[in-house]
C-alpha positions in Angstrom: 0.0 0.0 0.0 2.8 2.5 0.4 3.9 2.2 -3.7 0.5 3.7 -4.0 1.6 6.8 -1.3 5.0 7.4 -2.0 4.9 10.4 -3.7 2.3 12.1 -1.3 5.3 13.6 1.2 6.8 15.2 -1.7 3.0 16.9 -2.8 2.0 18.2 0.2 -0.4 21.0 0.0 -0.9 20.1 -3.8 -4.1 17.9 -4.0 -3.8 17.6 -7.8 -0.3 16.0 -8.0 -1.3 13.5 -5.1 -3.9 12.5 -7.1 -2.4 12.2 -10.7 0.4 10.2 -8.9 -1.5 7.8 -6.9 -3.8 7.1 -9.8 -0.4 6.9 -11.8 1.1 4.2 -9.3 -1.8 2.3 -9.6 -1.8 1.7 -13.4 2.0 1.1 -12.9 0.8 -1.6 -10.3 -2.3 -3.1 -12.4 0.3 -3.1 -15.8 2.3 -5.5 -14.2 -0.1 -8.7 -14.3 -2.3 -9.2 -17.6 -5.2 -10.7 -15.2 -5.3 -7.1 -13.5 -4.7 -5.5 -17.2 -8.3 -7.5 -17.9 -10.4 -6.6 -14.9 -9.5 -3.3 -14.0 -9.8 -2.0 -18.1 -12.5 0.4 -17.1 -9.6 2.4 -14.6 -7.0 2.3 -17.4 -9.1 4.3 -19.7 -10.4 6.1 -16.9 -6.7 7.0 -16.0 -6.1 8.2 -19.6 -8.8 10.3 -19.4 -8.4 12.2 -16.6 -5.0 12.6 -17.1 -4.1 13.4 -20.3 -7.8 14.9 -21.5 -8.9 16.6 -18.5 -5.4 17.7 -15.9 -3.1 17.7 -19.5 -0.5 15.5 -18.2 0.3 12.5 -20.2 2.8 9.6 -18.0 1.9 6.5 -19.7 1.6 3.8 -17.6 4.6 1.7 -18.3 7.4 4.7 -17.6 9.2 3.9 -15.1 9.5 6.8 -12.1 11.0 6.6 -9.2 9.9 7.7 -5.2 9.1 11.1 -4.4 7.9 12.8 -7.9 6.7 16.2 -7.5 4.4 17.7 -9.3 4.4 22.1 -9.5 1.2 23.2 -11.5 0.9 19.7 -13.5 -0.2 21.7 -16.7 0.5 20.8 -20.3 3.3 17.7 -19.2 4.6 15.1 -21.2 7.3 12.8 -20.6 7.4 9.6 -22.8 6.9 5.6 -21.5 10.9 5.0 -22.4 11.8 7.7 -20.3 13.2 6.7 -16.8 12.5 9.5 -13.8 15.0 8.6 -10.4 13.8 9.3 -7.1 12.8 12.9 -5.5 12.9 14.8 -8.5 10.7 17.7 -9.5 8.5 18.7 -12.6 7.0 21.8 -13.5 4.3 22.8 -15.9 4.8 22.3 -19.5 8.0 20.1 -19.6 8.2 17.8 -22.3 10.5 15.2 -21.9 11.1 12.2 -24.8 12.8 11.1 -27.6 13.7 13.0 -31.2 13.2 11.8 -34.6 16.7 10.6 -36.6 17.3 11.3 -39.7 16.6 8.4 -40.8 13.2 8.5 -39.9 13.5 6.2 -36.7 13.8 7.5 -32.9 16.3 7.8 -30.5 16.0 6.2 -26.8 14.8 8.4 -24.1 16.3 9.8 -21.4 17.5 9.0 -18.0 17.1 11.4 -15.2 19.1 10.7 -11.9 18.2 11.4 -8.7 17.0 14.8 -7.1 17.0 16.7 -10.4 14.8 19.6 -10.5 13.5 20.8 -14.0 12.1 24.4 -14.4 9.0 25.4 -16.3 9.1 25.0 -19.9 11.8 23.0 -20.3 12.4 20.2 -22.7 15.0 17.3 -22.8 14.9 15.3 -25.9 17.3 12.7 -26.9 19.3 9.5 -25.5 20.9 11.6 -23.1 22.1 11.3 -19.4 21.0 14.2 -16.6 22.8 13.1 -13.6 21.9 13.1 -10.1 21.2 16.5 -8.2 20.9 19.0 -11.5 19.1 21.7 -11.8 17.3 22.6 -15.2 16.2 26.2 -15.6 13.3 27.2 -17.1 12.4 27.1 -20.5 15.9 25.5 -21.3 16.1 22.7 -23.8 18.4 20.1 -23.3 19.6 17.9 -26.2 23.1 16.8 -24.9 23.6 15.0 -21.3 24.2 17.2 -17.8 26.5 16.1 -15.4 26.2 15.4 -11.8 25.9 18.3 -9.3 25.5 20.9 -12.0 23.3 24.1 -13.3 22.3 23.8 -16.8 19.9 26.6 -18.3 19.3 28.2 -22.0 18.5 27.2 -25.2 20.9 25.1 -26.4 21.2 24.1 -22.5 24.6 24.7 -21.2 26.6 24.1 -17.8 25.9 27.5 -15.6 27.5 25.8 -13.0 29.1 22.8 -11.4 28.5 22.3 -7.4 31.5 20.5 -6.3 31.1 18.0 -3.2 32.4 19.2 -0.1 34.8 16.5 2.1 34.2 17.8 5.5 36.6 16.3 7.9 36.2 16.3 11.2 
């Protein structure tokens, strides 16, 4: 029963994204066994509809997301089933995130997104392309090339504003 709750700490105060990402968790749940896929039909299309027709947010059921998704002003969202989300990360309103179409017609993987990584309003990461753990995406950047660890990336091409580098207290 927690997989279904696991994002609510990280939603407090917004109803919305609570909702979207329990309903989301239970799809994910119900995908995993064609028996459930059968009987509970009538919530999978109810789940499309809400989400993507009425809130705008499309997260297929099959992407696979991590604990702790946030959810600012869940307006106009995309993010593609190949695409894989890590754990306490952040999405705001209008951030498309999927693959791009080669040149030779076919498409590329999606991306990966570490851990903590909070992306601005806006924003859009296309391509088979890393964004490493604790990055921040500023708003309305587009990112087509990977993002290192600990880092700032913002602008259109994206580029590195800044890299945090990781203190070695000793005591």
């Amino acid at each position: 029963m927690s997989y279904l709750f696991q994002d609510r700490a990280a939603n407090r105060r917004n109803f919305k994204g609570q909702l979207v990402l329990f309903m989301f968790r239970l799809v994910s749940l119900i995908n995993r066994s064609m028996i459930a896929k059968v009987i509970c039909f009538p919530y999978l299309l109810l789940y499309r509809y809400l989400a993507e027709w009425v809130w705008g947010i499309e997260i297929p059921r099959k992407t696979v997301i991590g604990r702790g998704l946030s959810l600012y002003h869940g307006q106009a969202l995309v993010v593609n089933q190949g695409v894989i989300i890590g754990d306490n990360c952040t999405l705001r309103n209008s951030v498309t995130i999927g693959h791009k179409k080669l040149a030779d017609g076919s498409f590329s993987p999606c991306p990966r997104i570490g851990n903590n990584v909070d992306i601005g309003a806006n924003v859009v990461i296309i391509g088979d392309i890393v964004i490493g753990d604790n990055v921040i995406i500023g708003a309305g950047s587009v990112v087509t090339k990977s993002i290192p660890a600990n880092s700032t990336a913002v602008g259109n091409p994206a580029r590195i504003l800044d890299k945090k580098e990781e203190s070695s207290a000793t005591v």
